[in-house]
N, C-alpha and C positions, 0 to 999 in steps of 0.2 A: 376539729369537727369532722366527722363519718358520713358519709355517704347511706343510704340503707342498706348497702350490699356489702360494708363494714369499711369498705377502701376511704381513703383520704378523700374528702372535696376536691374537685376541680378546681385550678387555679387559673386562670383568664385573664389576658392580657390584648393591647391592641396599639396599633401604631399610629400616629398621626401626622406621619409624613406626607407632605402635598405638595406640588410644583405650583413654582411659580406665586406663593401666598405672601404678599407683603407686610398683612395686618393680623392681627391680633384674633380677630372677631373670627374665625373660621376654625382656629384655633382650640379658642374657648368654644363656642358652639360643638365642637366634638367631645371634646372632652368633657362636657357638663352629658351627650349622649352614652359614653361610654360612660357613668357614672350612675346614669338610672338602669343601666345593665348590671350596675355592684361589680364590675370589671376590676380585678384586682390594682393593676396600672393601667398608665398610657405611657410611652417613648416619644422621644422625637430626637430624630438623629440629626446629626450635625458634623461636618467637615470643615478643612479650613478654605477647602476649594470650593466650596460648593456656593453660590450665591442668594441669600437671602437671610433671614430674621438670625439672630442668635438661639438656639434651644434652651439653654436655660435661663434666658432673657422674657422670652414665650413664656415657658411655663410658671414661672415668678408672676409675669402678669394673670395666667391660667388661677392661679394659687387661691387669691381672695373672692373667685367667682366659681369655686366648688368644695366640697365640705368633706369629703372621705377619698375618693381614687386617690392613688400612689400616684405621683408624678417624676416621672424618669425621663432627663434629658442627657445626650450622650454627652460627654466630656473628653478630649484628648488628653492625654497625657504627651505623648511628643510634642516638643516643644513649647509646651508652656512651663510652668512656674509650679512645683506640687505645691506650696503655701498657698496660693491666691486661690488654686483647684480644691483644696479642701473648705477655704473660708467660705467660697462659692457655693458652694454643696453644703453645708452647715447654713449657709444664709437660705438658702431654700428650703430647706427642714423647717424651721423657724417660722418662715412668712408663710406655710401651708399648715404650720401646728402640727409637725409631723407626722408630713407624706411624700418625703423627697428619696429620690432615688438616684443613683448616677449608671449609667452605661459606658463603664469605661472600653476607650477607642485608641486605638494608636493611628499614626498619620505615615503612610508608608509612600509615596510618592516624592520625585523631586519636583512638581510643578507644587507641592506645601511648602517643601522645605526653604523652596526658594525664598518666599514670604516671609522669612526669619534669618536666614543663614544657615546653612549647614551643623548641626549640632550634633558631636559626636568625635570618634576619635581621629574621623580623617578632615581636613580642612578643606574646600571649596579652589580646586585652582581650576582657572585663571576666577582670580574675585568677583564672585556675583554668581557663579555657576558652581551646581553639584555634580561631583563626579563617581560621588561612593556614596552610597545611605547606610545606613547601620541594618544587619541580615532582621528579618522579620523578626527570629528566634529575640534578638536583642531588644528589639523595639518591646515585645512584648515581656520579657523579664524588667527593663526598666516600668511600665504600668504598673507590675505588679509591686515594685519597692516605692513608686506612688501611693497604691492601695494603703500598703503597710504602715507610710510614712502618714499619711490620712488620719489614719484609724487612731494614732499616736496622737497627730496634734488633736482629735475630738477629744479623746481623754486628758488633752492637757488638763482642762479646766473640769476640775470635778463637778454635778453638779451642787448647786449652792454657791458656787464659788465668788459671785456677785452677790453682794450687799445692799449695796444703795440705803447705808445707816444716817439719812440727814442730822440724827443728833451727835454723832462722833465724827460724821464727816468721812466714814469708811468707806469704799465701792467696791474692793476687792479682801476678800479671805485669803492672804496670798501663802496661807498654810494647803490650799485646798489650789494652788498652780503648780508645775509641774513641769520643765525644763525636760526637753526634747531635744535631742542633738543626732540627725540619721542624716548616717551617709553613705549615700546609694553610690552604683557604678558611674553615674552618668548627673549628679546632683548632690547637694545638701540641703537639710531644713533643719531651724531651728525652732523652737516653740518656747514659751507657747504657744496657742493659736491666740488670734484678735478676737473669735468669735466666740461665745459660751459653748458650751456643750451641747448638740444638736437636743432636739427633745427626744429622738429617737437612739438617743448614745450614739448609733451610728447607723447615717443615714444607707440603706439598702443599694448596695453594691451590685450590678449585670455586668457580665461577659458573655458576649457571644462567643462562646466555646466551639464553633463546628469545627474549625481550622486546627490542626495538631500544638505548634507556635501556641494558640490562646488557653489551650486545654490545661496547660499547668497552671497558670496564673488565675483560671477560675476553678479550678479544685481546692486554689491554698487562699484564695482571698474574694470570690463570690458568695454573693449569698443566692443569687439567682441565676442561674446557666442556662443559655441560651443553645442548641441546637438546631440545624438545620438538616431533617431525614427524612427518606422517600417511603419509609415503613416503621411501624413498631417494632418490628424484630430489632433492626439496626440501632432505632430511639434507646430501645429497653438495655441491648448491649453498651451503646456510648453513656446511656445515665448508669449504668453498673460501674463503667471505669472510672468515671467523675465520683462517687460514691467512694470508689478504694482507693482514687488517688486524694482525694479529702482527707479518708482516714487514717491513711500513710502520713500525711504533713497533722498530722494531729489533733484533727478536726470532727466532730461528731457529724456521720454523713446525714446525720436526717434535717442538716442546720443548712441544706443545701438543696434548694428546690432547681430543679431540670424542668425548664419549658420548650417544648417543639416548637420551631419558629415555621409559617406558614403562609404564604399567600392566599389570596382570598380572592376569586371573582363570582359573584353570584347574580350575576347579569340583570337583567331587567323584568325577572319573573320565576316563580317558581318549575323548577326543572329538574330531571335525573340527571344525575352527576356525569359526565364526559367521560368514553372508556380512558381507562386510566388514572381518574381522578377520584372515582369511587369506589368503595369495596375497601381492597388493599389499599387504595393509594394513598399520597396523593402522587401526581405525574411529578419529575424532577427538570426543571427549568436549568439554563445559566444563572437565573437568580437565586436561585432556591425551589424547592420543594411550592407546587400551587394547585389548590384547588378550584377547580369551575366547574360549578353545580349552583344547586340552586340551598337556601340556608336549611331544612329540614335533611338534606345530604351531608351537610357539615357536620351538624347537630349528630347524627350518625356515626362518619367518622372519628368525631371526637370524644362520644360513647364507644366505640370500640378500642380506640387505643387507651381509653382507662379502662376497662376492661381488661386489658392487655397488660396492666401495670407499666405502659411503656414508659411513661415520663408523667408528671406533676400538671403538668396542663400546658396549654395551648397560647404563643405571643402571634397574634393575628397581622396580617399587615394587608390592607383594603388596596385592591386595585385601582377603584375606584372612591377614593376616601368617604365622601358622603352618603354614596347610595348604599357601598358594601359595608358600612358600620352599622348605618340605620337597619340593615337588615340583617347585620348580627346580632346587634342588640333585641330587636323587636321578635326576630323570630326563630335563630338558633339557640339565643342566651334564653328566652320564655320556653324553647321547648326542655333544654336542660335542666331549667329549674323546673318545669312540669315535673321530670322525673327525678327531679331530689338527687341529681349528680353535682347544681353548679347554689350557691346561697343566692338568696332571695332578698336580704339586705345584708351591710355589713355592722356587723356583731361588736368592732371595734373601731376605732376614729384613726390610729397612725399605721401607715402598708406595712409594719412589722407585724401588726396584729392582724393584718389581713392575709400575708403569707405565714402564720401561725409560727412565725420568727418570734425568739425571748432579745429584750432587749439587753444588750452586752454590757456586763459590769464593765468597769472603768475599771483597766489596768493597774491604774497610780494608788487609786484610790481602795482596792484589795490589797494591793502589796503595804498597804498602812505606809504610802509617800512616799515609798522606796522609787 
């Protein structure tokens, strides 16, 4: 879908990180808001340090209490298991009817590692303490042979591949399973997978890309790239290198949408945006790139930088979670869609159709079983 000025729709996203939320219900109550906004996803990040809910535990329960948003919850890859990481992410596909998405994350700290043991090629001396982690470069090439190994076991199982023939007693076409044997630097997987075939072939893949380290692994295995820039000039350059680094690993770069990552404060009323935050900007933080203004300043901004062709659109993240969504939703997303930049429902039911993603033949299953 076109915009009237001939460019792509805007793509719109938003975070639902909050401190300190032990339940469910704040949860669901945001994401059913960002959802009458037609907001492409929601994220919700997750560490191993960090104390509270599980994110893709959250969003599973999110699942059966909203009917369209993409649901994206971040996923580490350091030290867990890529089997159990994909079955997880295919199980949430499934329980939302294909609207799962994964943010993969690596775990770079020794107060994670500790949690687990040292994993990697140096071992932990004296026992119980890290004294080496594996350089970032690593952590993040091992994600990416995660990704890979992913993608593989969803293809295991073609679909069809379940039966459930109560007169011959069948449950599996095991002409239609697929033995998967990948071995990564740092791991093995075997397949098939336990789980059928996502509905979405494979559920939509983020990386936040800002960091050099992450910028390969979402060129050759994102579908969604995250940046973090203080300008469109900078956006439109980092989504140009993501685009030839794509096309180098052999990828069609338009199978790769670039979203600006962005803080959001829009205070307690309508206001002109803060020098620095409006016009050009937004100001650049230690956390990132943040806006504070008021939501028809946003609305603005993010009219300008598609205008700019900088990037695919906009992943929001609320200062304040409840009041700065309600008032993305309510009055920067209605003025968008006023002017026929952002959709006004969505056109299709699983977040592949919402980010104008085709859904991925099955590997196995083109190669005629090979």
């Amino acid at each position: 879908m076109t915009a009237p000025h001939g460019r792509a729709l805007l793509h719109l996203a938003a975070a639902l990180d909050r401190r300190a939320a032990h339940d469910a219900a704040s949860f669901v109550e945001s994401a059913q808001l960002a959802e009458r906004g037609a907001l492409d996803f929601v994220t919700l990040g997750d560490t191993f340090a960090r104390p509270g809910l599980d994110a893709l535990a959250v969003l599973s329960r999110v699942a059966p209490v909203t009917g369209r948003i993409g649901l994206v919850p971040t996923v580490t890859t350091t030290h867990t298991e890529p089997f159990h990481v994909q079955a997880a992410v295919a199980t949430l596909d499934w329980v939302s009817r294909g609207r799962a998405g994964w943010q993969i994350e690596v775990s770079r700290t020794e107060t994670e590692a500790r949690l687990f043991g040292h994993r990697g090629p140096e071992l932990p001396s004296p026992p119980g303490q890290v004294t080496s982690l594996p350089t970032v470069e690593a952590l993040w090439q091992e994600a990416g042979e995660v990704a890979d190994a992913a993608a593989r076991l969803w293809d295991s199982r073609e679909d069809g591949a379940e039966l459930c023939d109560g007169a011959t007693g069948r449950v599996i076409d095991r002409n239609k399973l697929h033995q998967v044997d990948f071995e990564g630097a740092t791991f093995s997987v075997k397949g098939p997978s336990t789980v059928p075939r996502p509905p979405q072939g494979h559920p939509v893949r983020v990386v936040d890309a800002t960091e050099g380290p992450a910028r390969r692994t979402a060129a050759r295995y994102a579908d969604v790239a995250l940046v973090r820039t203080a300008g469109p000039a900078q956006a439109r350059t980092v989504r140009a290198e993501l685009r030839d680094a794509a096309a180098a690993f052999g990828r069609d770069p338009d199978d790769l949408r670039v979203l600006a990552g962005l803080g959001v404060d829009l205070g307690d009323g309508e206001r002109a945006a803060e020098p620095g935050h409006g016009g050009g900007g937004p100001r650049q933080t230690a956390r990132g790139p943040l806006y504070r203004g008021g939501p028809v300043g946003l609305a603005e901004l993010i009219a300008a930088w598609h205008r700019a062709d900088a990037v695919d659109g906009f992943h929001l993240t609320p200062v304040e979670p409840r009041r700065d969504l309600e008032r993305i939703v309510n009055a920067t997303v209605a003025l968008l869609q006023h002017r026929g930049l952002f959709r006004t429902f969505y056109p299709g039911s699983t977040l592949r159709e919402h980010l104008g993603l085709a859904r991925p033949a099955n590997r196995y299953a083109v190669a005629g079983g090979a």
